[in-house]
C-alpha positions in Angstrom: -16.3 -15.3 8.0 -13.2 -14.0 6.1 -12.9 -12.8 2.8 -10.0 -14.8 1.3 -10.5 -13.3 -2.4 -12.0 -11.7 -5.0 -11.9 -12.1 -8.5 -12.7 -9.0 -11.0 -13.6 -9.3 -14.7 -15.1 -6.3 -17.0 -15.2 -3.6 -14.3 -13.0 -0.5 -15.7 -9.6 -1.5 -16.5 -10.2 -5.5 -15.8 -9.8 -6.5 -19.2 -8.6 -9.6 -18.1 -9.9 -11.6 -15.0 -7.7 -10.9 -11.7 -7.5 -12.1 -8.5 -7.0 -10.6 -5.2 -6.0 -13.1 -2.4 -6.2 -11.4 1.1 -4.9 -11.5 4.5 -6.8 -13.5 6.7 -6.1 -13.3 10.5 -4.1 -16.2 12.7 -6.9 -18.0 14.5 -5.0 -17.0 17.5 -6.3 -13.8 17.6 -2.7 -12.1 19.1 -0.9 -11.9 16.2 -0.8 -8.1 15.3 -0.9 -7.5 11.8 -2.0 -10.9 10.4 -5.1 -9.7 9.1 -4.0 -6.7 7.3 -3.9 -6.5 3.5 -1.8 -3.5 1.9 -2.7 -2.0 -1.8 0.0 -0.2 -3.7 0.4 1.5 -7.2 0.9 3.8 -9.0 -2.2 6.3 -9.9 -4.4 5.1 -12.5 -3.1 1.4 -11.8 -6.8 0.5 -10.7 -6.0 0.7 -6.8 -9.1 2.6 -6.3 -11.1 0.4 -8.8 -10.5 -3.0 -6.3 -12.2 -0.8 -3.3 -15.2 -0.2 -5.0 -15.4 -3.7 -5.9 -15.4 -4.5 -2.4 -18.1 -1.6 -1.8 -19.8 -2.6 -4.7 -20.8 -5.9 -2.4 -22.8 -3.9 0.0 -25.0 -1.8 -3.4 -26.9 0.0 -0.6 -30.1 -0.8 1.8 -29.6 -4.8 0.3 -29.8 -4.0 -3.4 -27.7 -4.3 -6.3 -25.8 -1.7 -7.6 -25.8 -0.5 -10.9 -23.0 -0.1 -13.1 -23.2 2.5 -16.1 -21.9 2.8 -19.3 -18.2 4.2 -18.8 -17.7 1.7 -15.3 -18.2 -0.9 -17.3 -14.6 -2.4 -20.0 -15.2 -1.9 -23.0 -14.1 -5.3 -24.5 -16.6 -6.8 -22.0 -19.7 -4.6 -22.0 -20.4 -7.1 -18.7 -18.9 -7.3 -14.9 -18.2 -10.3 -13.0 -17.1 -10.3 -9.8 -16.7 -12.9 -7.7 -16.2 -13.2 -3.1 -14.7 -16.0 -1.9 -14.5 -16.7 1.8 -12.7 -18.7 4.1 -15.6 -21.0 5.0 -16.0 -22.2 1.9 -18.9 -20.2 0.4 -18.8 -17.9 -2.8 -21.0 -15.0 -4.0 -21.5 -13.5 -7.3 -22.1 -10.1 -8.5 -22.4 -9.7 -12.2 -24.6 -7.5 -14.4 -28.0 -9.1 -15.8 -26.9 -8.9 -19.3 -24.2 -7.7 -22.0 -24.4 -3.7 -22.2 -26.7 -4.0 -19.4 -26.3 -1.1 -16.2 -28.2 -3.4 -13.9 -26.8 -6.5 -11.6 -27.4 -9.1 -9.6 -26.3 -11.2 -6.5 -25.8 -14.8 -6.6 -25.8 -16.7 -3.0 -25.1 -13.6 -1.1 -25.0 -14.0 3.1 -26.4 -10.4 3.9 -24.5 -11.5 7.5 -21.6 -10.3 6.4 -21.0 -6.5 6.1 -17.8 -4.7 4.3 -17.3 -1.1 6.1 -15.5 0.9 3.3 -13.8 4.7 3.7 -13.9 6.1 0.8 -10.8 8.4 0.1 -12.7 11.9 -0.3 -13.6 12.1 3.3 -15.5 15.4 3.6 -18.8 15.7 5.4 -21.4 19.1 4.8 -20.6 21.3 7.5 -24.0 22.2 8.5 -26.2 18.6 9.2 -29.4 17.7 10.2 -30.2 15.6 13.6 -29.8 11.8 12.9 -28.0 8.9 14.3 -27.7 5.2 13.0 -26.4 2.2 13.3 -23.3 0.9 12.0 -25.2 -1.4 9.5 -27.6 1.1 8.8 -24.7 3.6 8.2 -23.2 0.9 5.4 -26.1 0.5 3.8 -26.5 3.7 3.5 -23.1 4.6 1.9 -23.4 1.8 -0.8 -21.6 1.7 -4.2 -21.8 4.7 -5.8 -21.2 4.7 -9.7 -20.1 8.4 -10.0 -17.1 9.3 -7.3 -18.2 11.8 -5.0 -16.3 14.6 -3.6 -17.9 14.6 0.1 -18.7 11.5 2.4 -22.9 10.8 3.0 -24.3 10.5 6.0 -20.8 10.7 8.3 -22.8 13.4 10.3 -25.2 10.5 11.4 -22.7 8.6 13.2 -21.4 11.7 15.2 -24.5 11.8 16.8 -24.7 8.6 17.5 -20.9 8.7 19.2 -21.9 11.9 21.2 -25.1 11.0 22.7 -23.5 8.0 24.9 -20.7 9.1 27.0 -19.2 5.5 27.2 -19.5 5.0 23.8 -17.8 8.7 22.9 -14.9 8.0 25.7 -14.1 4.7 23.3 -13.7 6.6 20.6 -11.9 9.5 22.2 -9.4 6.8 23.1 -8.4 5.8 19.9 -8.7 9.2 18.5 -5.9 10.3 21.5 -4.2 7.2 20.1 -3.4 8.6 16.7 -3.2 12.1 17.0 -1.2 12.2 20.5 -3.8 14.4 22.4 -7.5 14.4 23.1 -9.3 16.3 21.1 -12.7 18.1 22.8 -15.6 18.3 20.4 -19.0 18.5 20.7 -21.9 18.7 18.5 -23.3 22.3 18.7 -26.5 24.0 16.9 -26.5 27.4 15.2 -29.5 30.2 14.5 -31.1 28.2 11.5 -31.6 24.9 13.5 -28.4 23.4 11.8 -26.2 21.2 13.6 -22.4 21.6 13.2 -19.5 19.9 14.1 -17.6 21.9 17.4 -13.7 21.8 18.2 -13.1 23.5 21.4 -9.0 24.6 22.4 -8.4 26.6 25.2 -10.8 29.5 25.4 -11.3 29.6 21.3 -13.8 27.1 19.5 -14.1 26.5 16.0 -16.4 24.0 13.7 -14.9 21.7 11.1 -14.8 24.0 8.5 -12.1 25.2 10.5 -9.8 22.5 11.6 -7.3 21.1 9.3 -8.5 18.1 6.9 -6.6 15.5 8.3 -8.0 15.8 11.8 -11.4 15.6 9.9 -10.3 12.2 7.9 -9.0 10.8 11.1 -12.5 11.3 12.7 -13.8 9.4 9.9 -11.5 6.4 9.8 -11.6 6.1 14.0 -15.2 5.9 13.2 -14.9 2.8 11.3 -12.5 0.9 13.6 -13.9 2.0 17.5 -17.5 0.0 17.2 -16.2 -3.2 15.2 -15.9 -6.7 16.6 -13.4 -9.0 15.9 -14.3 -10.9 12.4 -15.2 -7.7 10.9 -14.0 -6.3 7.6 -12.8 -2.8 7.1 -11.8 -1.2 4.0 -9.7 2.4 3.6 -8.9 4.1 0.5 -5.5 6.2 0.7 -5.5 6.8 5.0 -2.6 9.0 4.5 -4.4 11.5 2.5 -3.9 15.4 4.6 -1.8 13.4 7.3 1.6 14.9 8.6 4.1 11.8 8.7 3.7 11.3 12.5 -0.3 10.3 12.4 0.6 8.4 9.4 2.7 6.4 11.9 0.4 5.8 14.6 -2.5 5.1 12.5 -0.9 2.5 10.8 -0.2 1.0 14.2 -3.5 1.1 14.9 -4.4 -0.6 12.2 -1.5 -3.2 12.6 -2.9 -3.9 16.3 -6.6 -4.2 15.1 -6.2 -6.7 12.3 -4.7 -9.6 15.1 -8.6 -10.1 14.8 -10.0 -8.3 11.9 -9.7 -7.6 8.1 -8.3 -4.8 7.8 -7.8 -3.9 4.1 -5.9 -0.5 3.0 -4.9 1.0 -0.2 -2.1 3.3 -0.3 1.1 5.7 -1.5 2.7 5.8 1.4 5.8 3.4 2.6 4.8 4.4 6.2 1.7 1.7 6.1 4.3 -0.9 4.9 5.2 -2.8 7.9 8.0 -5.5 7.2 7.2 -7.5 11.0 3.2 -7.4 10.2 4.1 -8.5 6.2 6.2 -11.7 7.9 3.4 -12.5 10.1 1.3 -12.5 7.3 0.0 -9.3 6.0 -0.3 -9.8 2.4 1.1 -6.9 -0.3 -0.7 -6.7 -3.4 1.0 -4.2 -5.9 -1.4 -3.2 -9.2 0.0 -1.9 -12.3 -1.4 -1.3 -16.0 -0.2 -2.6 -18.9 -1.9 -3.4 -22.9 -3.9 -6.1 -21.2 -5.4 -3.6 -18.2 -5.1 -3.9 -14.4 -2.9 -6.5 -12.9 -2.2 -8.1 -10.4 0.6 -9.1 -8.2 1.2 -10.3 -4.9 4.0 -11.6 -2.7 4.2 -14.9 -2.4 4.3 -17.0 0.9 8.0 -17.5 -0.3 8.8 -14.1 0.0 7.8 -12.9 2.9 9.4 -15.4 4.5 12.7 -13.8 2.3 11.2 -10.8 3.7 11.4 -11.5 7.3 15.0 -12.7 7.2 15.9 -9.7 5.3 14.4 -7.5 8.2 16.0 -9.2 11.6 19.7 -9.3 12.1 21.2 -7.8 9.5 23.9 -5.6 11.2 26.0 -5.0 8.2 23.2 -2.6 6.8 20.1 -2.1 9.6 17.9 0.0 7.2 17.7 -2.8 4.7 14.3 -2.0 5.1 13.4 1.2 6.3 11.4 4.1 5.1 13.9 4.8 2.4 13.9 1.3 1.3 10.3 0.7 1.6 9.9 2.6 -1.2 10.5 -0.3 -3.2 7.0 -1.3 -3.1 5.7 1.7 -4.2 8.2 1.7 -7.3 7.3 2.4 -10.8 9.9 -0.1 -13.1 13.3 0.5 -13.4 15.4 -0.5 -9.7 18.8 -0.6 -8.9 19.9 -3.1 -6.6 23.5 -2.7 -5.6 25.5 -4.4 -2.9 25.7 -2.0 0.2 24.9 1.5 1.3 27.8 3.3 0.0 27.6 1.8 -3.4 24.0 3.7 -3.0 26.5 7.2 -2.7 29.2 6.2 -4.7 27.9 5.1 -8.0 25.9 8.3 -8.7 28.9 10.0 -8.2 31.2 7.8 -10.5 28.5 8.8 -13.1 29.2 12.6 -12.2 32.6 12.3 -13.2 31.7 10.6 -16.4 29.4 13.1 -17.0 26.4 10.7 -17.3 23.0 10.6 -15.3 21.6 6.9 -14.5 18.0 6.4 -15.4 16.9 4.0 -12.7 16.3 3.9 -8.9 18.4 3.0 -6.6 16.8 0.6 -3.8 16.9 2.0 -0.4 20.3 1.8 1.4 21.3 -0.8 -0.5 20.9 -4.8 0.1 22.8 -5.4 2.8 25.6 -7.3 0.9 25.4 -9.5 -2.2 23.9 -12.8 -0.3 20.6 -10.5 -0.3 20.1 -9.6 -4.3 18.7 -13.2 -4.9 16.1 -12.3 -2.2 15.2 -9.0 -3.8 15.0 -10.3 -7.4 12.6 -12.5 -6.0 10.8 -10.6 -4.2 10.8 -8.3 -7.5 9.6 -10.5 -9.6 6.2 -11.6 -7.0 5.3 -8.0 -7.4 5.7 -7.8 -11.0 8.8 -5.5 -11.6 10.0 -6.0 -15.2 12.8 -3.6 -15.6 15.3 -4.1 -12.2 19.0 -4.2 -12.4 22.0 -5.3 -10.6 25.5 -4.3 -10.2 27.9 -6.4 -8.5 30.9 -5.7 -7.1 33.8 -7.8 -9.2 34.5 -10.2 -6.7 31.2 -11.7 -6.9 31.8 -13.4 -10.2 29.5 -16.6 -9.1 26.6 -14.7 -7.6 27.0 -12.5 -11.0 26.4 -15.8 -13.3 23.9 -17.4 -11.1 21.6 -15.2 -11.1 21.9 -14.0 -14.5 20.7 -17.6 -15.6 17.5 -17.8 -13.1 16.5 -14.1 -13.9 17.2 -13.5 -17.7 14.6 -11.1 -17.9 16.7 -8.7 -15.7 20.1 -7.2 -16.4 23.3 -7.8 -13.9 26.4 -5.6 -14.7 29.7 -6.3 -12.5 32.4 -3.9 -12.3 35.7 -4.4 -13.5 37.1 -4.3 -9.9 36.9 -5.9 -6.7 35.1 -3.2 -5.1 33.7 0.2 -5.8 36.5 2.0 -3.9 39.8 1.1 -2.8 40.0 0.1 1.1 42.9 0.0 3.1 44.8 -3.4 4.1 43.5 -4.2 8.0 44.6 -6.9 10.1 43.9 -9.9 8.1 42.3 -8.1 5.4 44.2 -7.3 2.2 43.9 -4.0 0.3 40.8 -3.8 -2.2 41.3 -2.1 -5.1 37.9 -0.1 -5.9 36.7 1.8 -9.1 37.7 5.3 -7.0 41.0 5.7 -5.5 41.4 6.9 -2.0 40.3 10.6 -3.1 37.1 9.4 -4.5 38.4 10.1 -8.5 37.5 7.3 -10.9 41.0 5.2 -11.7 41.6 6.0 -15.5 42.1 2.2 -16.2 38.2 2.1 -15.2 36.5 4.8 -17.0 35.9 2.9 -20.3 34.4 0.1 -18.6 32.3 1.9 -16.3 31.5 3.9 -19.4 30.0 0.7 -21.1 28.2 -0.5 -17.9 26.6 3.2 -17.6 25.3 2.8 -20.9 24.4 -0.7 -21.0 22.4 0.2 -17.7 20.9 3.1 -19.5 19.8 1.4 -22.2 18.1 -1.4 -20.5 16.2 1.0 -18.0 15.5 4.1 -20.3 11.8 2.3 -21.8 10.5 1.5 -18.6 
């Protein structure tokens, strides 16, 4: 059973009530990445606010969780929140009464178990001797009203790893898997009786006060992924927190290979857990932003990830249409610049130099790969909410320019005053294009004014984003 939404009224900056739809995995079980649902924003957006709705689910040890004066919006004194699943059946979590910490469950299938990570993924140091279950360790990390700084009971499941060789070689595995070499630890025991965490290189061995904090977070996140089935649900908050870019790489692999089967739910800043092949198989993009009316939501539509896909494969004219650079664009406050190609990504910024202006947008990536791609971007632009995004054309593209200046009026689309943004030699078959810069790269004086104009109408359009 599948969680294929949620819907959130009255808890912290749901003013208004949002839903979430999520990735569900293809019921054939192979297809890497279908299950995999990616969170962005900017801080404060409410990213962190949807996970603890999810964690909220699981209150701890079966109850329901309380939520105080401060969690709860102001213009709603209540919270609603609502779990839809792909079965069919619906739960309910809502608080008793107006101005009321305490809540309730309606219809809820204690079956079904959400395993969140929390993004403050610090254990104590020094621990006593426990071990549990992977249930028992959920319900005994439930919702938690204030945020805390270090991660309960994470100590519990170490033991529970170490004391079964088998077991402890699984998780080894897909620790070796992320961080590129197998790390030897072992759970040790000092003078006072207290147990401690033991990472052992070469002849030297240190505890986990000692090793860095992003070998300690990816202990923790393996820890939710090596013991799950297929059909489970897993929720991370930020996974890239204290990882070098390489680990952020292979985890996100790792979580692109696990959701062919699972739910795998992540919410994040960085472009490398953006995967364009897992988002066209399925993987759904939800991007949260805050306005006068609180959190909102916005998510790509089936439309354009299919816009996505095609904008990923063959495109040999420009191959990092979207890569790292580029993938940035879903992490993007308002105010994007799509332009035609790469160069125009170079070249414009410079024209500006010379005119002594500085452009108050974002360019996009390494540009769109020619002007057949913009329509795709706007609309992809407009799924996740983007309200300020602008487009300059090259000014041989007068149709494009008019078309799409009629289906998106709420953005703004400049075209230069010549046929391309520098001037290019005749080849065979190919006349000369005269650009805005001349072969040396200086802005042709019959061009200033107008670029001049489209500088500052650009400028003026972006500057409130």
């Amino acid at each position: 059973m599948f969680l294929q939404s949620m819907e959130i009224q009255g808890y912290r900056g749901f003013q208004q009530k949002r839903e979430i739809k999520f990735a569900i995995p293809r019921q054939d079980s192979v297809t890497e990445g279908s299950g995999l649902t990616i969170i962005t924003g900017s801080n404060n957006a409410g990213k962190s606010s949807i996970i603890e709705c999810l964690k909220a689910r699981e209150g701890g040890y079966g109850k329901a969780p309380s939520f105080p004066n401060g969690t709860r919006n102001s213009l709603h004194e209540e919270v609603n929140i609502q779990y839809d699943f792909d079965n069919g059946h619906n739960e309910i979590l809502k608080s008793v009464r107006k101005g009321s910490s305490q809540t309730e469950f309606i219809d809820k299938d204690t079956a079904v178990k959400f395993f969140v990570v929390p993004s403050r993924r610090a254990f104590e140091p020094y621990f006593n001797k426990f071990d549990t279950t992977r249930d028992d360790y959920i319900n005994a990390n439930g919702f938690q009203a204030m945020r805390s700084s270090t991660l309960d009971n994470f100590s519990n499941r170490l033991f529970s790893i170490e004391k079964d060789n088998e077991v402890k070689n699984k998780y080894d595995d897909i620790l070796e898997q992320v961080l590129g070499f197998r790390p030897e630890w072992a759970i040790d025991q000092n003078e006072q009786s207290k147990y401690f965490l033991k990472f052992i290189s070469g002849k030297h061995s240190y505890s986990s006060n000692g090793v860095g904090e992003g070998i300690v977070s990816i202990f923790v996140i393996v820890d939710a992924i090596y013991d799950s089935k297929p059909g489970d649900i897993i929720i991370i908050d930020e996974p890239e927190l204290s990882l070098h870019p390489s680990l952020q790489k292979r985890l996100s692999k790792l979580f692109i290979e696990y959701s062919k089967d699972r739910q795998i739910i992540i919410s994040t800043h960085s472009p490398y857990f953006v995967d364009i092949d897992a988002l066209s198989e399925g993987a759904a993009l939800v991007r949260v932003t805050s306005s006068e009316e609180g959190t909102e939501i916005h998510q790509l539509s089936y439309n354009s990830r299919n816009l996505i896909s095609k904008l990923a494969k063959g495109n040999l004219h420009n191959p990092h249409t979207f890569g790292l650079d580029a993938r940035e664009f879903f992490f993007q406050e308002d105010g994007i610049i799509l332009v035609e190609g790469q160069e125009d990504v170079l070249l414009y910024p410079e024209i500006a130099k010379q005119l002594g202006k500085e452009i108050q947008g974002s360019f996009f990536g390494w540009g769109a790969g020619g002007a057949g791609n913009i329509p795709n971007l706007c609309n992809i632009a407009e799924d996740l909410g983007f309200k300020k995004v602008a487009v300059i054309f090259d000014g041989d593209k007068q149709k494009e320019f008019v078309s799409l200046k009629e289906k998106f009026p709420h953005y703004n689309f400049q075209i230069i005053p010549a046929d391309d943004i520098r001037t290019k030699e005749a080849r065979e078959a190919v006349n000369e294009k005269q650009g805005i810069l001349d072969k040396n790269r200086t802005i042709q004086e019959k061009y200033r004014e107008k670029m001049n104009l489209i500088f500052d109408s650009l400028n003026e359009y972006l500057k409130n984003k």
